[in-house]
C-alpha positions in Angstrom: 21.8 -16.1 3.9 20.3 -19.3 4.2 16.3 -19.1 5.2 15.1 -20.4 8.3 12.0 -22.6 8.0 9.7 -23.8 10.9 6.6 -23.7 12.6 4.5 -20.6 12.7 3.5 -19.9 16.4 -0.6 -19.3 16.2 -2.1 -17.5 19.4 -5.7 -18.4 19.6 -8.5 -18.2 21.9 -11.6 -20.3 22.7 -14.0 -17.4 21.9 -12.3 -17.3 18.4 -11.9 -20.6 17.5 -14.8 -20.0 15.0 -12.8 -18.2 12.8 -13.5 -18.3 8.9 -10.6 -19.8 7.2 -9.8 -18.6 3.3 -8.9 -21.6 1.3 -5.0 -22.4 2.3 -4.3 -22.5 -2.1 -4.9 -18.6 -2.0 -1.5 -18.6 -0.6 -0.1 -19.8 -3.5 -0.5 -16.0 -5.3 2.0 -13.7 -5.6 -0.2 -11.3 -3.7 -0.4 -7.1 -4.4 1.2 -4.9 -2.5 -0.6 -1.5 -1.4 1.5 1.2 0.3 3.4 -1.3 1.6 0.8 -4.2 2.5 0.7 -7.5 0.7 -3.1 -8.9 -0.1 -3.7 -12.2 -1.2 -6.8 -13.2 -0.1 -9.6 -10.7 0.2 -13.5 -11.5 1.5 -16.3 -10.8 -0.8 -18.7 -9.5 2.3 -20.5 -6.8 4.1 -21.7 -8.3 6.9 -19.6 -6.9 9.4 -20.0 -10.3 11.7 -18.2 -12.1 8.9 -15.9 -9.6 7.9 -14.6 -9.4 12.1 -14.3 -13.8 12.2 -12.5 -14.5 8.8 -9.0 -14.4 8.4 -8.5 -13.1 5.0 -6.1 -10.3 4.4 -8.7 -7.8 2.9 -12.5 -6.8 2.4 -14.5 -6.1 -0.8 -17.3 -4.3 0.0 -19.7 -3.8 -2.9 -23.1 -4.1 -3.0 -26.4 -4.4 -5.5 -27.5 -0.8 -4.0 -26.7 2.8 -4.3 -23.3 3.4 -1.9 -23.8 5.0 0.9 -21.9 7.0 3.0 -23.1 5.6 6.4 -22.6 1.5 5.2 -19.0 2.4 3.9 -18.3 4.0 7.3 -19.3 1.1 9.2 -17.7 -1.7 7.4 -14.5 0.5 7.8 -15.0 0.7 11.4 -16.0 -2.8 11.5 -12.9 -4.4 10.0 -9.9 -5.0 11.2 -8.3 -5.7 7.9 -8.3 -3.2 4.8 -10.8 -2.3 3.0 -12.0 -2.0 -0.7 -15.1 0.6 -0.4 -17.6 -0.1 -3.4 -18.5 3.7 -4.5 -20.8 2.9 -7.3 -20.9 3.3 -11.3 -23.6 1.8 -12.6 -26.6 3.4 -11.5 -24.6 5.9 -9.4 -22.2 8.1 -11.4 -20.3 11.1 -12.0 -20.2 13.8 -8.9 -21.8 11.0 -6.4 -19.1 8.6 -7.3 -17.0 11.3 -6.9 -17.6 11.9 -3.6 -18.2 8.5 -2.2 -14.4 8.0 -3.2 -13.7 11.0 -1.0 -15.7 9.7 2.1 -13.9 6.4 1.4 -10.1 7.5 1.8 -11.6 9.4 4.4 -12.6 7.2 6.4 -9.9 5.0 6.2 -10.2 2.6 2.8 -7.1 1.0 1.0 -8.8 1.6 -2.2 -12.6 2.5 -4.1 -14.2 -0.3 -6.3 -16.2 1.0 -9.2 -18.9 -0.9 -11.1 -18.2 -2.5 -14.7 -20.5 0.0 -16.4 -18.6 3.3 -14.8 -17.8 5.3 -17.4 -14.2 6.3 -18.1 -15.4 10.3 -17.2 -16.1 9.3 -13.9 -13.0 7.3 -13.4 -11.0 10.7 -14.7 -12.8 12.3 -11.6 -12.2 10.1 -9.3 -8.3 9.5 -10.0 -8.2 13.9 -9.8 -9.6 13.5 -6.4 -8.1 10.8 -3.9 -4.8 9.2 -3.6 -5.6 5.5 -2.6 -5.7 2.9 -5.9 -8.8 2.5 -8.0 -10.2 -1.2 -8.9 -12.0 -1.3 -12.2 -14.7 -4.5 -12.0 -14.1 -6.5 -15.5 -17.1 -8.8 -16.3 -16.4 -10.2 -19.6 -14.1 -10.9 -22.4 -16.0 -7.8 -23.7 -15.1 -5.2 -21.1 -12.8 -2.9 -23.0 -10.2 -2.6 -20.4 -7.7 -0.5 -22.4 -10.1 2.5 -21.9 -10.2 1.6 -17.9 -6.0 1.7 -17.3 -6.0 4.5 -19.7 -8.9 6.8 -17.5 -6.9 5.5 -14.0 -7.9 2.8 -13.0 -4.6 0.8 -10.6 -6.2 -2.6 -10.3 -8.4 -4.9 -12.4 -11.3 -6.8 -10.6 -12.0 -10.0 -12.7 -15.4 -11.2 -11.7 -17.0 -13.0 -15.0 -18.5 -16.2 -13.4 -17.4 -19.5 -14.7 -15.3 -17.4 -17.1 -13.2 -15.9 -15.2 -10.0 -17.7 -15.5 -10.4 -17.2 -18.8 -10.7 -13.6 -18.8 -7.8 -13.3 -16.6 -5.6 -15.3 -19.0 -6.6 -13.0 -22.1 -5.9 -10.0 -19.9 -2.8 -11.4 -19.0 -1.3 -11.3 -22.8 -1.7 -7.5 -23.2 -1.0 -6.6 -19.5 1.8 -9.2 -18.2 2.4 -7.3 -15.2 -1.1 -5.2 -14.6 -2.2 -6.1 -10.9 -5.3 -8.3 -11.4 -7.7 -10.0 -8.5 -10.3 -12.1 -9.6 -12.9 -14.2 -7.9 -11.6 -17.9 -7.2 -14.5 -19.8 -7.6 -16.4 -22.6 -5.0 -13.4 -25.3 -5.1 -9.8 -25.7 -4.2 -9.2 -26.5 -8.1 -10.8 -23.5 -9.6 -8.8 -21.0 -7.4 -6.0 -23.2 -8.7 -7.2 -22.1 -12.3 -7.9 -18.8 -12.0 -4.4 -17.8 -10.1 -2.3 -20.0 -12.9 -4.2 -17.7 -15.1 -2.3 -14.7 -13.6 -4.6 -13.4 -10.9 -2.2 -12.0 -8.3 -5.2 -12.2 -5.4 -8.4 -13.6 -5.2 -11.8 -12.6 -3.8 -13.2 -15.2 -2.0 -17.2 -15.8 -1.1 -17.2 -16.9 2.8 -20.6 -18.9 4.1 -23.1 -16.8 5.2 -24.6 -16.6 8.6 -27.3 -19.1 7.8 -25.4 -21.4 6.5 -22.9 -21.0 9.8 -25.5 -21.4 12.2 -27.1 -24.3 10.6 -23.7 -26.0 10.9 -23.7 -25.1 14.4 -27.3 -26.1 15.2 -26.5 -29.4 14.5 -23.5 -29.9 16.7 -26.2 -28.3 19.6 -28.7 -31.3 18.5 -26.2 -33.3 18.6 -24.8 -32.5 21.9 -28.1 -32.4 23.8 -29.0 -35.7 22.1 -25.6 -37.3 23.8 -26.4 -35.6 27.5 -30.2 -36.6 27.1 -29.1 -40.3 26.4 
């Protein structure tokens, strides 16, 4: 059967015109598909303001403190998209790791994010106790990712800076198939890179407030400056 191609009918509103828009190359991934739900594009955030006005297909929620239960349950309650729950494994580990996983699926996440330093005991645990997909966080070439598949993790979370696509590509010749997402980078061309590298989704860093409002503060100067005159 012959596909049909045409427009795509958009219904927006004037209170939503804001929106955050991911970079229109994501789309050019092959995507991974959780219990049934194809992600592409998925915000690096926890600011729930952010995370409710961008139209990415998914959240990453980790952040440089101890997870806790009460941030995890807001960002899930918060988003109307799926959610990736950071539950620690760095300075938090074993039981607490453990049960942060728990309170994630709980609550409603598509899957739990553990640190690069969790340790492949703790990942063991984790895979024994919940039945949503664990994301092992790769930071370098170094990161013996053999041990992470092996221990449970589902998905491989490439975030090594300005190496990244790199990484990616010399994951890609041991594990040609392994579901990878990896962060893009600032630029339409290094998303480009990194997802010709084999990165099947990729994380992408949205503006922050600040920088959002400062854009908007000058279109207010601007506007008052054009009725004053």
């Amino acid at each position: 059967m012959k596909k049909i191609k045409g427009n795509i009918p958009e219904i927006m509103t004037d209170l939503r015109k804001d929106t955050i828009h991911v970079p229109n190359v994501i789309r050019d991934c092959t995507g991974i598909k959780i219990f049934g739900k194809r992600i592409k594009s998925i915000c690096y955030s926890t600011d729930i303001s952010i995370i409710r006005n961008i139209d990415a297909d998914a959240v990453i929620a980790v952040y440089p403190f101890t997870p806790h239960p009460t941030i995890t349950k807001c960002i899930i309650e918060a988003a109307d998209i799926p959610v990736f729950s950071g539950v620690g494994g760095g300075l938090t580990q074993g039981n607490r790791s453990v049960n942060m996983s728990m309170f994630a699926e709980a609550n409603g996440s598509l899957g739990v994010v553990v640190n690069a330093p969790t340790s492949k005991e703790t990942i063991v645990d984790i895979s024994q106790m919940i039945d949503i997909p664990i994301i092992g966080t790769i930071t370098s070439e170094f990161t013996d990712v053999k041990e992470k598949i092996e221990a449970g993790v589902k998905i491989l979370n490439v975030s090594g800076g300005k190496d990244t696509a790199k990484i990616v590509r010399l994951i890609r010749e041991d594990y040609p198939e392994f579901p990878i997402m990896a962060t893009g980078g600032p630029t339409d061309v290094s998303i480009l890179e990194t997802i010709e590298a084999g990165a099947n989704a990729i994380t992408y860093t949205p503006p922050t407030n600040g920088e959002l409002f400062s854009h908007k503060m000058d279109i207010y100067r601007e506007k008052e400056k054009l009725d004053f005159e």
